[in-house]
N, C-alpha and C positions, 0 to 999 in steps of 0.2 A: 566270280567264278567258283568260288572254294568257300564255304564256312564250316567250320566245326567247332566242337566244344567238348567241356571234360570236367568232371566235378568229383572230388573225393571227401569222404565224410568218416570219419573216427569218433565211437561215441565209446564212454568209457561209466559203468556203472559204478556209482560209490556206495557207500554204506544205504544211506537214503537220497542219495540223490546220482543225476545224470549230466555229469562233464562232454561236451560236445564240440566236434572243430569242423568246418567246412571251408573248401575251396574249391572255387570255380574259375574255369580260365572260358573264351571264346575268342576265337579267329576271324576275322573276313577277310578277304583278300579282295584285292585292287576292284571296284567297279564302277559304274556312271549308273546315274537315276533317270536318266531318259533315253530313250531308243535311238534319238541322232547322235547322241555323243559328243553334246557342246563341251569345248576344252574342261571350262569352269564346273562344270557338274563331275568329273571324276572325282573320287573318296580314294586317298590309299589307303593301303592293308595298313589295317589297326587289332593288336590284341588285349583284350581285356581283364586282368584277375579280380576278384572279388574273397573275400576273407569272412568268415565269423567265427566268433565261439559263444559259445552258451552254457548257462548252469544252469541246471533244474532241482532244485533243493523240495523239492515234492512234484505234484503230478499237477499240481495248477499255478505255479507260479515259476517263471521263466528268466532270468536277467541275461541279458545278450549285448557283444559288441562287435564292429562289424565297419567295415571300410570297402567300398564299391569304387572300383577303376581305380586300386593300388599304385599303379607304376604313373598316375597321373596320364594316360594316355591320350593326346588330342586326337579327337576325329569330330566329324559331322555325322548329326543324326538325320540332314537334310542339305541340300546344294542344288543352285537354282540357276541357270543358265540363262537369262534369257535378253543376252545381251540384242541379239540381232531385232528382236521386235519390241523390248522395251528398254536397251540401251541400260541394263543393271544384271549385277548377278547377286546371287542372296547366298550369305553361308547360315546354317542353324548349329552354332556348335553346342557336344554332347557334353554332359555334364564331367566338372573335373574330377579330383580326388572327391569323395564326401568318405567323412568319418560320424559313426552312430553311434547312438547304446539306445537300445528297447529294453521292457519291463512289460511282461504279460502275465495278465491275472484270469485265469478261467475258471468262469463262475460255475 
């Protein structure tokens, strides 16, 4: 019924380089992935934060670190109902915590 989202970005110039922070949050709230509305197919409201920061010590070279669905949040990115004609339900769950670091060179 409801999703939204929200993202803040702080970049801060240094001498020759660019210090940078981002955050992104998103919301959904409660729904089902088919029009009947099998029990097993409803998702609850899950929110998601995402984090990076990054240095930019020139204009082509980038070092970045970065952690996607912070708070560990469980949800499905899929849920399959179909007990009544094939006697199973299927969950697809969404990826956990991941922690990164990138490195970008541009040629």
């Amino acid at each position: 019924k409801w999703t939204g989202s929200a993202a803040a970005e702080y970049t801060v110039a240094l001498a020759s380089a660019t210090l940078r922070w981002r955050v992104d949050y998103s919301y959904t709230s409660r729904f089902n992935y088919f029009f009947e509305n099998p029990a097993l197919s409803w998702e609850a409201p899950h929110r998601i934060w995402n984090a990076r920061v990054s240095f930019e010590p020139s204009s082509k070279l980038e070092l970045a670190a970065f952690v996607l669905n912070a708070a560990n949040e469980r949800y499905s990115v899929f849920r399959e109902d179909v007990r009544t004609s094939f006697g199973v339900a299927i969950v697809w769950p969404a990826q956990p915590r991941e922690w990164g670091a990138e490195v970008r060179y541009r040629f």
